[in-house]
C-alpha positions in Angstrom: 0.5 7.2 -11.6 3.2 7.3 -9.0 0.9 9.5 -6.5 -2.3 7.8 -7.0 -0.6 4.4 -6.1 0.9 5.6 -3.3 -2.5 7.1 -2.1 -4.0 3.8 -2.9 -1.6 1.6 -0.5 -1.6 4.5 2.0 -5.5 4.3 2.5 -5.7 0.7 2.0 -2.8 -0.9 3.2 -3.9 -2.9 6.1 -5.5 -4.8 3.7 -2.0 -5.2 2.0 -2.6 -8.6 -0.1 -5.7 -7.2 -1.5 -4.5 -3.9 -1.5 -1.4 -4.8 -3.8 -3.3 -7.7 -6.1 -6.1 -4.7 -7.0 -3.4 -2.1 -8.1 -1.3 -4.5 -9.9 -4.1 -5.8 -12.1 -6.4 -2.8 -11.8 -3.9 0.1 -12.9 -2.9 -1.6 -16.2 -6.5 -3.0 -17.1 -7.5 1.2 -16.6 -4.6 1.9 -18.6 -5.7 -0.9 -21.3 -9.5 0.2 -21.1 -8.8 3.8 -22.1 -5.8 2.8 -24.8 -3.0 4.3 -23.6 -1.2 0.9 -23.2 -1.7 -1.5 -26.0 1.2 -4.2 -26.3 1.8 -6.9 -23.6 5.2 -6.1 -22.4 3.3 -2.3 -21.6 0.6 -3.8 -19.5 3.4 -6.1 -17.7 5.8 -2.8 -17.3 3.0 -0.9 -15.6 1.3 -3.7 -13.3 5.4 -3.7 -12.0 5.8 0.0 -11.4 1.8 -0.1 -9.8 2.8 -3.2 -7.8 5.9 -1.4 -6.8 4.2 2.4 -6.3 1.6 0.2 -4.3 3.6 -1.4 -2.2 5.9 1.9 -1.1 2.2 3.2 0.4 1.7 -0.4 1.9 4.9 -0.1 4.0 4.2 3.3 4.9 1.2 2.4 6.5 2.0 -0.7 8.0 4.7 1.4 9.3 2.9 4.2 11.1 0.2 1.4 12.2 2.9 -1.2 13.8 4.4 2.6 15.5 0.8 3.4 16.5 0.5 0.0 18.6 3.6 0.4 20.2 3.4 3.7 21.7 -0.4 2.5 22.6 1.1 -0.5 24.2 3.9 1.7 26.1 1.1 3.5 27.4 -1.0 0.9 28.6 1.6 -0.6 30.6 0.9 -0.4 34.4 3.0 1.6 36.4 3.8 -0.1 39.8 4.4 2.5 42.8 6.4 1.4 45.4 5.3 0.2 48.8 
């Protein structure tokens, strides 16, 4: 579970809101679906750890992405020569 949540926020996580509301209500309904979970306080405990998994590969991303601008934006700055 742990790795396929963290893939899931790492390829999706500029969509972060979506990104985090699919895993948390996706994982556990999977989980549900093929009856490995079967009592409420299950489906709550793993839509928590998939929120949580989720949103480790959310904040990796937005991470690399926010350091991706700046060092594009460092480059883009214009270098004045002087006269």
């Amino acid at each position: 579970m742990i790795p396929t949540m963290l893939l899931f926020g790492l390829v999706l996580g500029r969509w972060w809101k979506t990104c985090l509301l699919v895993a948390t209500l996706g994982w556990p309904l999977l989980l549900w679906f093929d009856g490995i979970i079967e009592s409420p306080n299950e489906f709550l405990g793993a839509a928590g750890l998939a929120a949580l998994n989720t949103a480790v590969g959310v904040a990796i991303h937005q991470s690399l992405l926010h350091l991706l601008r700046w060092l594009r934006k460092d480059r883009r700055a214009p270098h004045h020569a002087a006269a």
